[in-house]
Backbone bond lengths (Angstrom), bond angles and torsions (degrees), N, CA, C in turn:
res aa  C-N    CA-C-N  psi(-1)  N-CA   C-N-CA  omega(-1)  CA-C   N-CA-C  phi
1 X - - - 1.441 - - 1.533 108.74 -
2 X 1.565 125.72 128.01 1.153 137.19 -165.29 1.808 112.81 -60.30
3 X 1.408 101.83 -21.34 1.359 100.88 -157.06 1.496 89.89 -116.32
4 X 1.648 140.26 26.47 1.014 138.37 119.63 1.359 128.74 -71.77
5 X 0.883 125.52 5.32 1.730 112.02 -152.92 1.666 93.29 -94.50
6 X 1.209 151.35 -71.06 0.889 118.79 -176.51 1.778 137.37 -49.17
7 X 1.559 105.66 4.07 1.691 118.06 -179.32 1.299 107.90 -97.72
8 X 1.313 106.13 167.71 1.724 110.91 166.64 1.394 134.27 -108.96
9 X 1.405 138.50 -156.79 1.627 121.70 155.71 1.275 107.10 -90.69
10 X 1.686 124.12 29.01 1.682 105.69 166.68 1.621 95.32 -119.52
11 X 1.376 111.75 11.32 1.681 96.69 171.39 1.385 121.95 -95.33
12 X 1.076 95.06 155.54 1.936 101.39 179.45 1.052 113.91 -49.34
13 X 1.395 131.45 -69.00 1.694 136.16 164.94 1.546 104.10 -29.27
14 X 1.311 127.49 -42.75 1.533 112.61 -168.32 1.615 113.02 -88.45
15 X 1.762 101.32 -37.28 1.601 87.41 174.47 1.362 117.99 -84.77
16 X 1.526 135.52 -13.35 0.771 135.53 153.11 1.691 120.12 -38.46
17 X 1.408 119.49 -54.87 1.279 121.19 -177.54 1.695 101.18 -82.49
18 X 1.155 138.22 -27.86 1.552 116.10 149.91 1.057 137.52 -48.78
19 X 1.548 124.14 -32.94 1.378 154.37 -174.14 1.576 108.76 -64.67
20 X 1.556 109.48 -36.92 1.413 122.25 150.34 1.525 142.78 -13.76
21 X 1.134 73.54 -51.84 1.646 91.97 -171.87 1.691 119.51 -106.27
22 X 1.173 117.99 125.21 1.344 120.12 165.52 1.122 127.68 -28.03
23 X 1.394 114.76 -51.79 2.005 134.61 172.95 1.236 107.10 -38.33
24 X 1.494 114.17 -57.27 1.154 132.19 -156.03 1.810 91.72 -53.96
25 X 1.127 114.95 -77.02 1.837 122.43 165.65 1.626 118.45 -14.58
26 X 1.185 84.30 -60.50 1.588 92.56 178.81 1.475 135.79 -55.66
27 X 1.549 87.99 -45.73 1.805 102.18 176.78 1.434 112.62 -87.48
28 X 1.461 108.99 -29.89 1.708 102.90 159.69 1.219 126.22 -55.07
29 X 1.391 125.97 -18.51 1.515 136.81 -177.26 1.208 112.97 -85.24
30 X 1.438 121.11 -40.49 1.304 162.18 152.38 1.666 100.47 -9.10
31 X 1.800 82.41 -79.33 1.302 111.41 -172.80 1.895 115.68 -55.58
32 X 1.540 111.29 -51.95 1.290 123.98 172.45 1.718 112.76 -57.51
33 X 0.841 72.80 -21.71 2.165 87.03 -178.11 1.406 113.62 -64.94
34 X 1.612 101.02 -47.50 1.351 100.30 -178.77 1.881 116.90 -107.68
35 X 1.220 87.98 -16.83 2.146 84.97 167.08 1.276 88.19 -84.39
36 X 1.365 152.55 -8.03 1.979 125.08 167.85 1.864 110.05 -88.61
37 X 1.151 107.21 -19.72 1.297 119.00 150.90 1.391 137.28 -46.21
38 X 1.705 112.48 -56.02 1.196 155.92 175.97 1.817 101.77 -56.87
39 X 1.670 100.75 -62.55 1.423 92.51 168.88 1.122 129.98 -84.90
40 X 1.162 115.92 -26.41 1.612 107.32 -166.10 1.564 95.74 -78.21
41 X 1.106 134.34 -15.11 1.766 136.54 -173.07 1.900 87.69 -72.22
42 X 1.581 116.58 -53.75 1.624 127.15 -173.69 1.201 87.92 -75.09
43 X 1.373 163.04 -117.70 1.222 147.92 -154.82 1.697 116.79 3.36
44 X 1.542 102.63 -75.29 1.645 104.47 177.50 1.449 112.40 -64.76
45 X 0.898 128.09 -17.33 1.701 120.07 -176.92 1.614 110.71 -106.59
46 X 1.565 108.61 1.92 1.480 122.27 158.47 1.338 103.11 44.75
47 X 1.933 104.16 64.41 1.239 129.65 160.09 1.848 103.73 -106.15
48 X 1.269 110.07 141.51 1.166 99.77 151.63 1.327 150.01 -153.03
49 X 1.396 97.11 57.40 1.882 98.94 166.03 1.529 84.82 -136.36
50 X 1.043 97.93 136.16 1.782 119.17 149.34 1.751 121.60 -120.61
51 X 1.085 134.81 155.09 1.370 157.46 -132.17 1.649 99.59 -154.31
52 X 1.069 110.87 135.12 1.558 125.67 171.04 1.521 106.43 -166.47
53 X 1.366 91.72 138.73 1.923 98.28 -176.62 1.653 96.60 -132.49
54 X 1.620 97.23 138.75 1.340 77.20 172.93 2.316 79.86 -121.69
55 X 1.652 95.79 162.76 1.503 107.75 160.79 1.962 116.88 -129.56
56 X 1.236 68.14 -168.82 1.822 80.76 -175.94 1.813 115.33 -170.25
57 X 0.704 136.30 -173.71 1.473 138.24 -142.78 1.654 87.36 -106.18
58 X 1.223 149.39 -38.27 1.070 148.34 -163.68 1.965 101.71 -127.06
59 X 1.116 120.09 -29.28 1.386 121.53 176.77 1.720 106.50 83.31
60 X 1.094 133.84 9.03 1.432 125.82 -172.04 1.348 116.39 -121.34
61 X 1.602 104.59 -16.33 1.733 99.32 -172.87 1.682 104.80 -144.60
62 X 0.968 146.20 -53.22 1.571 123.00 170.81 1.359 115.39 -35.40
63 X 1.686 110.21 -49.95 1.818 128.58 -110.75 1.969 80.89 -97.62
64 X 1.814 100.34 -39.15 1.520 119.34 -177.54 1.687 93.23 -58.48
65 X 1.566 105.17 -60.57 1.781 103.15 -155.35 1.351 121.48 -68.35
66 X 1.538 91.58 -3.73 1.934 98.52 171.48 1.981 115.02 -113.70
67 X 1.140 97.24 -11.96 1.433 98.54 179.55 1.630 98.71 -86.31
68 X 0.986 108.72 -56.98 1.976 86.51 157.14 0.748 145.78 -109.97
69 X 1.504 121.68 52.08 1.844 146.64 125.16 1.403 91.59 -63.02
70 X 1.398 117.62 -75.16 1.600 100.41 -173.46 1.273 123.39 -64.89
71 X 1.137 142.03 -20.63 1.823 129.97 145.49 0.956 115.94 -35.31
72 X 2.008 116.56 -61.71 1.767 98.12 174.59 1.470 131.53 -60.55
73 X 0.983 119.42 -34.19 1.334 133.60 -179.62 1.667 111.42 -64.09
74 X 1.308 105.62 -48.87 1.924 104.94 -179.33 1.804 88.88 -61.22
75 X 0.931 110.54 -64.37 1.660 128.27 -158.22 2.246 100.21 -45.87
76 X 1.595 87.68 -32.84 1.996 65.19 177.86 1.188 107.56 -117.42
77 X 1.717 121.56 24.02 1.589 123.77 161.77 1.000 118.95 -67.79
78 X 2.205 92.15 -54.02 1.551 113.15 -166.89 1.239 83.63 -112.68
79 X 1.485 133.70 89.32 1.285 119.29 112.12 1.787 146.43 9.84
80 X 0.879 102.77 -56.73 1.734 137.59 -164.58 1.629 98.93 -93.22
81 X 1.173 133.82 -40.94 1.556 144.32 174.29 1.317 126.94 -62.70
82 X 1.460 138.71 140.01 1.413 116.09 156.61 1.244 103.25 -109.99
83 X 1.327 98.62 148.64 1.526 135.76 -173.02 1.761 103.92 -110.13
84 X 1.443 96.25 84.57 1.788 91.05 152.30 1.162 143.24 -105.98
85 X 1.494 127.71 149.93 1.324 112.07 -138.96 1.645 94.49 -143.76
86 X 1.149 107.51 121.07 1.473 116.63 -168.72 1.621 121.22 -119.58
87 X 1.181 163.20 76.59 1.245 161.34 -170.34 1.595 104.67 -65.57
88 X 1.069 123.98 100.78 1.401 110.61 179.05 1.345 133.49 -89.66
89 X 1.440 128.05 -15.71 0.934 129.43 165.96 1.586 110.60 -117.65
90 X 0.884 106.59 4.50 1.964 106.41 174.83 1.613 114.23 -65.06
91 X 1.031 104.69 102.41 1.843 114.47 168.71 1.725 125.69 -30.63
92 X 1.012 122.42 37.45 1.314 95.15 -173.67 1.745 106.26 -123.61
């Protein structure tokens, strides 16, 4: 959408217009489904760093509005964990 492009997935206008959509719910659950998986499998086998990337066709607004959904979400499961969270090519 033209009148995102200068925003990202941490602005209001953008998660707001993700927030839209049903999908959006779904694949975030999706997503939490399998990074609580991810850790609790590294938890019991008392590994500890894990890595997750998410992308997207432009890198600034899905890839942003789900990589921190899943920050918040790891961050008030695991308590006890750090959650770092890096955007690497997002402009801002």
């Amino acid at each position: 959408e033209p009148q995102y492009r200068t925003f990202t997935g941490k602005d209001a206008c953008v998660i707001d217009y993700m927030n839209n959509y049903a999908e959006t719910e779904r694949f975030a659950n999706l997503l939490n489904d399998i990074m609580d998986g991810a850790v609790d499998n590294y938890i019991e086998r008392g590994f500890t760093h894990l890595m997750a990337s998410c992308g997207c066709t432009g890198g600034q607004h899905r890839s942003v509005f789900f990589a921190e959904s899943i920050a918040r979400h790891l961050k008030g499961k695991y308590p006890d964990i750090v959650v770092e969270l890096r955007h690497r090519d997002c402009p801002y």
